[in-house]
C-alpha positions, 0 to 999 in steps of 0.5 A: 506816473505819465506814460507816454503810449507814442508822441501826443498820446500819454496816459496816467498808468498802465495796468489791468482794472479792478474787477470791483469797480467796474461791477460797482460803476459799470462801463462808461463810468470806469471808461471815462475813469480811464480817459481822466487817469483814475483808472490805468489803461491796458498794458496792451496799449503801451506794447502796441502804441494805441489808446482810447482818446473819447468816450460817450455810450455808445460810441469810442475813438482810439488813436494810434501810431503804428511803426516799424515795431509792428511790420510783417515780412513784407514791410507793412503792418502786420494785421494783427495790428490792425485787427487789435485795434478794431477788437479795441474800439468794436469791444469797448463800444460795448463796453460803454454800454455794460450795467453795474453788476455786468462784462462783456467778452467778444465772441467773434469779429471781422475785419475788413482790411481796405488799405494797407497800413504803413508805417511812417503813414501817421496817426490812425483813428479808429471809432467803434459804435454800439450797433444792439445791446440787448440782454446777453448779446450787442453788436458794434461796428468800427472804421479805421482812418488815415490822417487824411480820413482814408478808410483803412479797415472796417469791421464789426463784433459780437459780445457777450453780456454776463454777471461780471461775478463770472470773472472772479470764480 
């Protein structure tokens, strides 16, 4: 089933990944799965209009489409939006680097938010790239851009590394 994310950007399926995959192939296999429509993407992505669109160890890109759907009081986009963004690329970066047998979760991030996002603005990208990945802990930085490849927000993240049999207690 096509699943349309914004105009230009559809995925196979949404839905959330079977643990046992992603602790049998790891983290890049399971993500270049998801950008092949094996394996779904998040249901967070359909709600917010953003998806991964490129993936290699170490590095990702998301792109999205912020609207209307996604303002604030003052008519710009909330920057929840923007933070949820940039958790995506700084956490999948690392993501891209997790073993079989492994997960990772965010322990802290920071945004720095630049420039207002707008909407109507366009297609924004956001990459995130793996700064450290060492035994339980990595690190990541990510840019968001405009069209135009005026940054928007910047930002970096910490993770955790754990036995992904953590997850299924």
């Amino acid at each position: 089933m096509n699943v349309e994310l914004y105009p230009g950007l559809a995925v196979s399926g949404i839905g959330t990944l079977p643990l046992d995959v992603v602790a049998r192939d790891g983290g890049l296999k399971v993500m270049q799965a998801m950008l092949e429509g094996v394996l779904p993407a998040p249901p967070m992505a359909q709600t917010l209009k953003f998806g991964m669109t490129e993936v290699e160890e170490g590095r990702v890109v998301f792109k999205g489409l912020p609207d209307e759907t996604h303002l604030n009081p003052l008519g710009t986009v909330h920057g929840g939006w923007t933070a949820t963004i940039m958790d995506s690329a700084l956490g999948c970066a690392v993501f891209s680097a997790i073993k079989p047998g492994e997960a990772y979760t965010t322990v802290e991030f920071k945004v720095n938010l630049v420039r207002p996002v707008l909407p109507g603005m366009g297609e924004v990208t956001c990459e995130g790239r793996l700064v450290h990945r060492g035994r339980t802990i990595a690190t990541s930085e990510a840019w968001l851009r405009d069209g135009a490849g005026k940054l928007l927000a910047h930002g970096t993240e910490t993770c955790a590394i754990f036995p992904i049999a953590n997850l299924t207690r």
